[in-house]
DRENDO-1510 file (C-alpha; in Angstrom, 1 decimal, always signed):
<recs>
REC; n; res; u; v; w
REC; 1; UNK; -7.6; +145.2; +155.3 .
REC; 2; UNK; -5.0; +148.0; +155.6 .
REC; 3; UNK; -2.5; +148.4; +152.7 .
REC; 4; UNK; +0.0; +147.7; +154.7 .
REC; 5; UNK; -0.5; +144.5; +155.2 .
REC; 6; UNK; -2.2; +143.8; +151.7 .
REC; 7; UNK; +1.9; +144.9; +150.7 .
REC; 8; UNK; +3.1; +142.2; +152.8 .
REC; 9; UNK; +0.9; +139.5; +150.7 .
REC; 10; UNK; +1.6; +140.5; +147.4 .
REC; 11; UNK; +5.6; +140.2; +148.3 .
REC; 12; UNK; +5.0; +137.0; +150.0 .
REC; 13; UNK; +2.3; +135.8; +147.4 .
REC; 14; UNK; +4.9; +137.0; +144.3 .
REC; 15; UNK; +8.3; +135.6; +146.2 .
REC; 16; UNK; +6.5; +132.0; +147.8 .
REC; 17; UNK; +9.0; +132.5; +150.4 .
REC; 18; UNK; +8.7; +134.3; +153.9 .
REC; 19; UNK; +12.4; +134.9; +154.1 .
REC; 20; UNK; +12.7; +136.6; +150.4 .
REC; 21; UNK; +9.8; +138.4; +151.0 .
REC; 22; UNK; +10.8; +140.0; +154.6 .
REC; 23; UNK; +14.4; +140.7; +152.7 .
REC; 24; UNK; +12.6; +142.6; +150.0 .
REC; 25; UNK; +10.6; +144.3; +152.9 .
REC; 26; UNK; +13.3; +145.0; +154.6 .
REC; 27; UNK; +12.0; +143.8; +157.6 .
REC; 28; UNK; +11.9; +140.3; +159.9 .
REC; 29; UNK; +10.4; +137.2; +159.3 .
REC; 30; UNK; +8.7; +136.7; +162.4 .
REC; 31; UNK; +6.2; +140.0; +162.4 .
REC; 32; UNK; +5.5; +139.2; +158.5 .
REC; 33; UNK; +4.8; +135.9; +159.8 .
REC; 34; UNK; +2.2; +136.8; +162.2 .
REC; 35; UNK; +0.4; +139.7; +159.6 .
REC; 36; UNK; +0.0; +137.1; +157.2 .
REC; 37; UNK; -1.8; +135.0; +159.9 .
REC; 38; UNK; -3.6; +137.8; +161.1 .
REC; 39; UNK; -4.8; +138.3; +157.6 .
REC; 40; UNK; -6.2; +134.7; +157.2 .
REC; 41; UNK; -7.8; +135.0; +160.2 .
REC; 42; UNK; -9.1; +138.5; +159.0 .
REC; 43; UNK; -10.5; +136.8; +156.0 .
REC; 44; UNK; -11.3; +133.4; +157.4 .
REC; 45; UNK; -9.4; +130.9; +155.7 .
REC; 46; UNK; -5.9; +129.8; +154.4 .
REC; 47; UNK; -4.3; +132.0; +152.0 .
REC; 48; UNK; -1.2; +129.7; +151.7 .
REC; 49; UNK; +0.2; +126.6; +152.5 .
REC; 50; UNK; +3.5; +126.6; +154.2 .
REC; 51; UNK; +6.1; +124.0; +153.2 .
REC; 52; UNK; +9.9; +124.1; +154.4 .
REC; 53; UNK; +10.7; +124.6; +150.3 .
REC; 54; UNK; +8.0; +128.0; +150.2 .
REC; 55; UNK; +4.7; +128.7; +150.1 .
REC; 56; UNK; +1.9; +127.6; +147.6 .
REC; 57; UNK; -1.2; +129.9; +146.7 .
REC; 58; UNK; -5.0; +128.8; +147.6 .
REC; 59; UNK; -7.6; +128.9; +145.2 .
REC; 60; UNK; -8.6; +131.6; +147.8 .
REC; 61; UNK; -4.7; +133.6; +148.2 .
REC; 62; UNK; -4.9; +133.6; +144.3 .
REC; 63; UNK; -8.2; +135.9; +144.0 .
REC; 64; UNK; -7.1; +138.3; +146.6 .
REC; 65; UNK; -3.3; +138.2; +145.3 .
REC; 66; UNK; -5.2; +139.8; +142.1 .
REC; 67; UNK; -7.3; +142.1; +143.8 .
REC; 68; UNK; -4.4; +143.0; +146.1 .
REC; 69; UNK; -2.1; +144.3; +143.2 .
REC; 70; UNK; -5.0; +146.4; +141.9 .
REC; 71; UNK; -5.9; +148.2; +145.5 .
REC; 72; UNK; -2.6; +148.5; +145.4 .
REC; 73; UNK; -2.0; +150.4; +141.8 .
REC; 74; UNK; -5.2; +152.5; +142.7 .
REC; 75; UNK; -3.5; +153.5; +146.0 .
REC; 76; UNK; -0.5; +154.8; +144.2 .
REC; 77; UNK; -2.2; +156.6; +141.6 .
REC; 78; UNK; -4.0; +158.5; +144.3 .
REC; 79; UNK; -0.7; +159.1; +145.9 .
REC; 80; UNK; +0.8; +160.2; +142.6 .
REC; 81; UNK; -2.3; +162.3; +141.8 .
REC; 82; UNK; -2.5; +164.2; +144.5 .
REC; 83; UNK; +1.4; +164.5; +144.3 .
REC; 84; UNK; +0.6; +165.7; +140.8 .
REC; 85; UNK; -1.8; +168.6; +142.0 .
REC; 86; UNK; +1.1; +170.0; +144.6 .
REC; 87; UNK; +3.3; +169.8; +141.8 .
REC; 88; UNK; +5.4; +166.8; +142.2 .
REC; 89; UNK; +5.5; +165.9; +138.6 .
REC; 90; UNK; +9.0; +164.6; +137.7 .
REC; 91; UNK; +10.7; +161.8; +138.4 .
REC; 92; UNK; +15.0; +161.5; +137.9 .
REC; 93; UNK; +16.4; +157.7; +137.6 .
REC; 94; UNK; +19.6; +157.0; +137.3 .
REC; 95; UNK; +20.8; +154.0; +134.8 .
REC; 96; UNK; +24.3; +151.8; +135.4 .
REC; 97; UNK; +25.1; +149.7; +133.0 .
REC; 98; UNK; +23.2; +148.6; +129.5 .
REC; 99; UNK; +20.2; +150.6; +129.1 .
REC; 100; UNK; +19.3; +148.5; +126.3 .
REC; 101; UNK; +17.8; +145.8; +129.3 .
REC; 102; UNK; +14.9; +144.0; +128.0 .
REC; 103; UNK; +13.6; +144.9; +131.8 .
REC; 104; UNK; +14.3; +148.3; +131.7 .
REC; 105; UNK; +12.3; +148.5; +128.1 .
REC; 106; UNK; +9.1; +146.9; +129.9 .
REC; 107; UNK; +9.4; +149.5; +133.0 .
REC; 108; UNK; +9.7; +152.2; +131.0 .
REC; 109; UNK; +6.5; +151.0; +128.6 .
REC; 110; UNK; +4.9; +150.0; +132.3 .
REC; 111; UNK; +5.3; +153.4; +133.8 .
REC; 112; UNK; +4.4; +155.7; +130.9 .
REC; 113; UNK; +0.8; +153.8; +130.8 .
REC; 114; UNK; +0.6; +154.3; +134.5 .
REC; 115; UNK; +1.8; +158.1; +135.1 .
REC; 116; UNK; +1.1; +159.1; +131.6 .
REC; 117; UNK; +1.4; +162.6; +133.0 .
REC; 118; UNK; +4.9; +161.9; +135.0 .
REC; 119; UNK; +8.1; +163.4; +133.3 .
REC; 120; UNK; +11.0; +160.9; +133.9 .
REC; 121; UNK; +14.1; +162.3; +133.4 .
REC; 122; UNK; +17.0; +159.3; +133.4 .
REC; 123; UNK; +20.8; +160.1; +133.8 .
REC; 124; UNK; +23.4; +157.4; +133.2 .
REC; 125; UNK; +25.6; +156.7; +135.2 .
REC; 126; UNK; +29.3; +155.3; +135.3 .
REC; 127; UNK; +31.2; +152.9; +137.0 .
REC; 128; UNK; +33.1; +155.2; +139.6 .
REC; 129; UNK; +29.1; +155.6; +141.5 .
REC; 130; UNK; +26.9; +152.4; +141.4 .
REC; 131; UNK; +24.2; +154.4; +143.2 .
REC; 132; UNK; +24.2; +157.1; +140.3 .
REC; 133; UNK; +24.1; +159.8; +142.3 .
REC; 134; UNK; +21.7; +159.3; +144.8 .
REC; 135; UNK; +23.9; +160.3; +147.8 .
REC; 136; UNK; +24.3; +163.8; +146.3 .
REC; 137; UNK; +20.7; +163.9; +145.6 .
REC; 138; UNK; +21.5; +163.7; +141.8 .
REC; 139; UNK; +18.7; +161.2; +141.3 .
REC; 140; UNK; +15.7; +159.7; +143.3 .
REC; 141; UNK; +16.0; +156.4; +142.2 .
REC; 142; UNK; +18.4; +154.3; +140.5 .
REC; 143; UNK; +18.1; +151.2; +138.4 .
REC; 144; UNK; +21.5; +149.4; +139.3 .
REC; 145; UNK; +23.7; +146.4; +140.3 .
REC; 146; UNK; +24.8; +145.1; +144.0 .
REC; 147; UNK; +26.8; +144.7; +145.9 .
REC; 148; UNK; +27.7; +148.0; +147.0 .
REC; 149; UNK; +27.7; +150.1; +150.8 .
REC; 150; UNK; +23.9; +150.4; +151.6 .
REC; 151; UNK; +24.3; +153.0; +154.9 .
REC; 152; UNK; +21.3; +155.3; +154.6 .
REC; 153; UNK; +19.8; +153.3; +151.2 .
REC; 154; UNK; +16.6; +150.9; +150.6 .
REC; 155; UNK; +17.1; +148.2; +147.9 .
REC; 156; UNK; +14.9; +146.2; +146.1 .
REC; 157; UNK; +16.3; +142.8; +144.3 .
REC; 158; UNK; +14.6; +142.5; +140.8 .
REC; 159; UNK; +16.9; +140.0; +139.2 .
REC; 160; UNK; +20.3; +138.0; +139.3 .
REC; 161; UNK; +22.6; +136.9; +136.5 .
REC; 162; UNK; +25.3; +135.0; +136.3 .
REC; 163; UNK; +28.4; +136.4; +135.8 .
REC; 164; UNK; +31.7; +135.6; +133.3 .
REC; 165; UNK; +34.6; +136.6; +132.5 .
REC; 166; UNK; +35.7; +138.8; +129.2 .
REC; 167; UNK; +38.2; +137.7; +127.6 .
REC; 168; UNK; +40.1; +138.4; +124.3 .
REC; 169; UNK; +38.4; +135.9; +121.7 .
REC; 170; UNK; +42.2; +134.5; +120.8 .
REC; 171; UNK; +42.9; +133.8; +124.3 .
REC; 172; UNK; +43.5; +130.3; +125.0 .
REC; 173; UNK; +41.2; +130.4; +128.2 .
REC; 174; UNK; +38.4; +131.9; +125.8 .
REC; 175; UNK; +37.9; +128.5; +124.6 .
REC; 176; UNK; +36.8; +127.0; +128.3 .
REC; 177; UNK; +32.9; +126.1; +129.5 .
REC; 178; UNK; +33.6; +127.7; +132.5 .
REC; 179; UNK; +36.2; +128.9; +134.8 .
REC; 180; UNK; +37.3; +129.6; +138.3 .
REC; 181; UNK; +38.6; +132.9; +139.7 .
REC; 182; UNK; +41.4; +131.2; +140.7 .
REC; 183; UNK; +42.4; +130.4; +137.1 .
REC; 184; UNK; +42.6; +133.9; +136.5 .
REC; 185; UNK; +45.4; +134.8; +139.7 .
REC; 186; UNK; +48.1; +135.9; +137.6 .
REC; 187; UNK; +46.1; +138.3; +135.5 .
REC; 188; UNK; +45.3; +141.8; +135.3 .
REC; 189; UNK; +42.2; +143.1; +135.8 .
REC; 190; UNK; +40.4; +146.5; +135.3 .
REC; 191; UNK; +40.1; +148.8; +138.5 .
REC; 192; UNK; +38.1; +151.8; +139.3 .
REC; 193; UNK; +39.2; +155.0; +139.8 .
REC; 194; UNK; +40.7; +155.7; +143.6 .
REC; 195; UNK; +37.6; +156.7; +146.1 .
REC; 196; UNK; +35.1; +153.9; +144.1 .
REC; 197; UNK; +33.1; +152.0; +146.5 .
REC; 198; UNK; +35.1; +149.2; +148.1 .
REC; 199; UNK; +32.2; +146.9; +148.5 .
REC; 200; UNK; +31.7; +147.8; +144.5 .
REC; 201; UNK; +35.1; +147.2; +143.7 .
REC; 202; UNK; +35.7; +144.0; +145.2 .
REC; 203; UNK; +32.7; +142.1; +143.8 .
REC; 204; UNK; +34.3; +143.1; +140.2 .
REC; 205; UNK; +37.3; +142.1; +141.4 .
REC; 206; UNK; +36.6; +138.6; +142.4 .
REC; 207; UNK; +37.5; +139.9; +145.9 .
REC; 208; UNK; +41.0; +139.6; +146.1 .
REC; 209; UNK; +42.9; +143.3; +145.2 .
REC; 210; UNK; +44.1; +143.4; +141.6 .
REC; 211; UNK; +46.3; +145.1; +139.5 .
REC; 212; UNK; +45.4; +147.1; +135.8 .
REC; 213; UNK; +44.2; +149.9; +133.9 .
REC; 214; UNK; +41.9; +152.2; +135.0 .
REC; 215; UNK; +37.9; +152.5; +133.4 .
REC; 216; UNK; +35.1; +154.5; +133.8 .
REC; 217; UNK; +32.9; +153.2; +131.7 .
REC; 218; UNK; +31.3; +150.0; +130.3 .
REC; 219; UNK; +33.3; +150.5; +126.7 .
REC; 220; UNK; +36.1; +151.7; +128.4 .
REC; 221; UNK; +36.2; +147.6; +130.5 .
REC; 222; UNK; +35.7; +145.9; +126.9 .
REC; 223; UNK; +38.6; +148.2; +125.1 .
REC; 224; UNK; +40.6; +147.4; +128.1 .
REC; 225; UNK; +40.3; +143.6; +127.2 .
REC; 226; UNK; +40.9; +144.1; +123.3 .
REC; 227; UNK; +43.9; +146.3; +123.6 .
REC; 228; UNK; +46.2; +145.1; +126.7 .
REC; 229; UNK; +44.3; +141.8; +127.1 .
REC; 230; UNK; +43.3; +142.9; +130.6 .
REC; 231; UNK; +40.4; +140.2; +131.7 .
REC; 232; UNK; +37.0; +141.7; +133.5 .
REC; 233; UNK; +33.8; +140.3; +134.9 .
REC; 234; UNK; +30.5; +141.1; +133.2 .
REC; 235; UNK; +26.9; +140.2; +133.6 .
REC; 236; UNK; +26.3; +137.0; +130.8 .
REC; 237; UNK; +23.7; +137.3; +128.4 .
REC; 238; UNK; +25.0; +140.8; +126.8 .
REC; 239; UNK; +26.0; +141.1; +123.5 .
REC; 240; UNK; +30.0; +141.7; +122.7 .
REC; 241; UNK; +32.2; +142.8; +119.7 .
REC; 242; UNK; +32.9; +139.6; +118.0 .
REC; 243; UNK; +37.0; +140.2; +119.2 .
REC; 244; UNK; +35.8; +139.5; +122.7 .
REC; 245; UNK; +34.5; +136.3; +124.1 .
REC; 246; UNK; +32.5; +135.9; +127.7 .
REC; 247; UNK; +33.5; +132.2; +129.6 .
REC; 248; UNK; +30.8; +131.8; +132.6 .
REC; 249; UNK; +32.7; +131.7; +136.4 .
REC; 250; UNK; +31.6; +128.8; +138.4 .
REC; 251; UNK; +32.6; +129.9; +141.7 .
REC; 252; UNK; +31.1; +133.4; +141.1 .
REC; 253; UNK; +28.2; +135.0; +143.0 .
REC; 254; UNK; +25.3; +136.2; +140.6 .
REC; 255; UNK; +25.3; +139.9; +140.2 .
REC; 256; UNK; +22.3; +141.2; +141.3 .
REC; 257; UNK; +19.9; +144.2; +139.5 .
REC; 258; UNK; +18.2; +146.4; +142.2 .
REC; 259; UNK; +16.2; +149.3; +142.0 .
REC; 260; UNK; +17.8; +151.8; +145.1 .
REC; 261; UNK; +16.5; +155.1; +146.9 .
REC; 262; UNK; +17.1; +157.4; +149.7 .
REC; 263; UNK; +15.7; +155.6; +153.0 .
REC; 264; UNK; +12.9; +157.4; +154.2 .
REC; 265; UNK; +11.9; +159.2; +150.6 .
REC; 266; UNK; +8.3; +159.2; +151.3 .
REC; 267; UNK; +7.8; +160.8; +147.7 .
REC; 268; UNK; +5.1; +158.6; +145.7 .
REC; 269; UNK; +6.5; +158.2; +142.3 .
REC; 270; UNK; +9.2; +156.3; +143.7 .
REC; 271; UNK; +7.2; +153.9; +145.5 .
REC; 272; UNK; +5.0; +153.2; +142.6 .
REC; 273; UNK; +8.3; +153.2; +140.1 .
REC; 274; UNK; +9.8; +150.1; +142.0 .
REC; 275; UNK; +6.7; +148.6; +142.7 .
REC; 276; UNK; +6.2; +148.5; +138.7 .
REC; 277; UNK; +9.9; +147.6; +138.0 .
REC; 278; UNK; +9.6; +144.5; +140.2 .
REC; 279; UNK; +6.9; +143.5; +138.2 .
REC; 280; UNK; +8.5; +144.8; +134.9 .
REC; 281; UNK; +11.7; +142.3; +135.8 .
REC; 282; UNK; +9.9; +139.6; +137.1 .
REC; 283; UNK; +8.3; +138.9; +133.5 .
</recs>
C-alpha cells in the first residue's frame, strides 16, 4: 500500500463523500474513484459501500481507516525528523480572525504533542490580507477564512459557520430571528482598505459594492457598528460587547475556515500541521 493512496482513504473514509474528499485533495473524482477500487482489490474486499447520499465504512474500511491515520502520523514524523536534523525546525502560521477558536486551542495542544521539538512562531493577521502573508512569504501556513483569490495557493476546508449580521443592540432590526441581505440595502457597511482582495471583499460585503468606514481590524468592524451604526457580517457563535447584537442571515453562504499554503511547499511541517488541524477542527 503506498501512502499515497492510504491519503486518499483516510479523506474519503473521514469526508463519506467522493466529491468532498477529491475537493479537499485537490484533485478529480474519477482517478480517486479508481485508487480506492484499486485498494479494495489490493486488500481483497469492500472497504465501503457506495450510496448516492456517501459512503458507509465496513467493519473491514474501519480497521484500516485506524491503521491508516497511524502509518500516516509515523510517516510525517519521519519527514519532520529528518527535516529536524537538516535544520528545518520552525514553523510560522499566520492567524485571521479570533485566536481564541476552540479549534485553534486543540491544534495548537495537537501539534505541541506531536513536534514537541518544532518552534511555531504565529503572526496575526488583519483584515486588509486573508492569506496573512503568505504571498510575500511572511508565513508558511495560514489558519484563515474563504473566500478569497486562490492563484498559486492549496486550501484545505476544516469548517463552516453561519454567518450574521452585527448590529447595534438598540436597532430595531436587532430584534429579528433572521434576516436577508436585502433587508439591509440602504445601509452602510464596513469596507477594507483600497488594494484588499476583491473576492475577500465581496463575500463581506454581501456581494453587492457598499458604502462606509474603513477597518482593519476585527475591533476596528465592532466599534464601527457601536459608534456610526454601520452594520457588518461576522461568523455566529462569537462572543460580543453586550451594545452589539448578531441576527443570523438566511440567504447567506457559510464562511468557511481553511488552513492555506504556498502550492508546491514540499516542506514537512506543513503537511503534517494541516493534516492535524483537520483533525483538530473536525472534533
Amino acid at each position: 500500500m503506498e501512502l499515497r493512496t492510504l491519503r486518499y482513504f483516510v479523506a474519503v473514509a473521514e469526508e463519506l463523500h467522493f466529491g468532498r474528499a477529491a475537493t479537499r485533495l485537490h484533485m478529480s473524482q474519477p482517478p480517486l474513484s479508481r485508487a480506492i477500487k484499486q485498494l479494495e482489490a489490493d486488500v481483497g474486499t469492500l472497504l465501503l459501500v457506495r450510496s448516492p447520499a456517501g459512503v458507509t465504512l465496513t467493519p473491514v474500511g474501519t480497521v484500516l481507516l485506524d491503521e491508516a491515520r497511524a502509518l500516516l502520523d509515523h510517516a510525517d514524523r519521519v519527514r519532520v525528523r529528518v527535516s529536524a536534523a537538516a535544520g528545518v525546525t520552525t514553523i510560522t502560521v499566520g492567524i485571521l480572525g479570533d485566536g481564541t477558536d476552540p479549534g485553534v486551542s486543540r491544534l495548537a495542544a495537537a501539534y505541541r504533542r506531536r513536534h514537541p521539538g518544532i518552534e511555531i512562531r504565529v503572526r496575526d493577521a488583519d483584515l486588509t490580507d486573508p492569506t496573512c502573508g503568505l504571498r510575500t512569504g511572511v508565513v508558511d501556513v495560514a489558519l484563515t477564512r474563504a473566500p478569497f483569490d486562490e492563484t498559486a495557493l492549496t486550501v484545505r476546508a476544516l469548517r463552516s459557520d453561519p454567518v450574521g449580521v452585527v448590529l447595534r443592540a438598540d436597532d430595531p432590526l436587532a430584534r429579528r430571528d433572521g434576516l436577508r441581505l436585502a433587508e439591509l440595502s440602504d445601509r452602510r457597511w464596513f469596507q477594507f482598505p483600497r488594494g484588499t482582495d476583491p473576492v475577500w471583499q465581496a463575500y463581506w460585503n454581501g456581494g453587492l459594492p457598499r458604502e462606509g468606514p474603513v477597518v482593519r481590524a476585527v475591533q476596528e468592524c465592532l466599534q464601527a457598528v457601536l459608534w456610526n451604526g454601520t452594520v457588518g457580517l461576522a461568523p455566529l457563535g462569537h462572543d460580543l460587547p453586550a451594545e452589539l447584537a448578531v441576527v443570523p442571515l438566511t440567504d447567506m453562504a457559510p464562511s468557511r475556515v481553511v488552513a492555506v499554503w504556498n502550492a508546491g511547499d514540499t516542506n514537512p511541517l506543513i503537511r503534517s500541521f494541516v493534516e492535524i488541524a483537520t483533525t483538530a477542527y473536525r472534533n
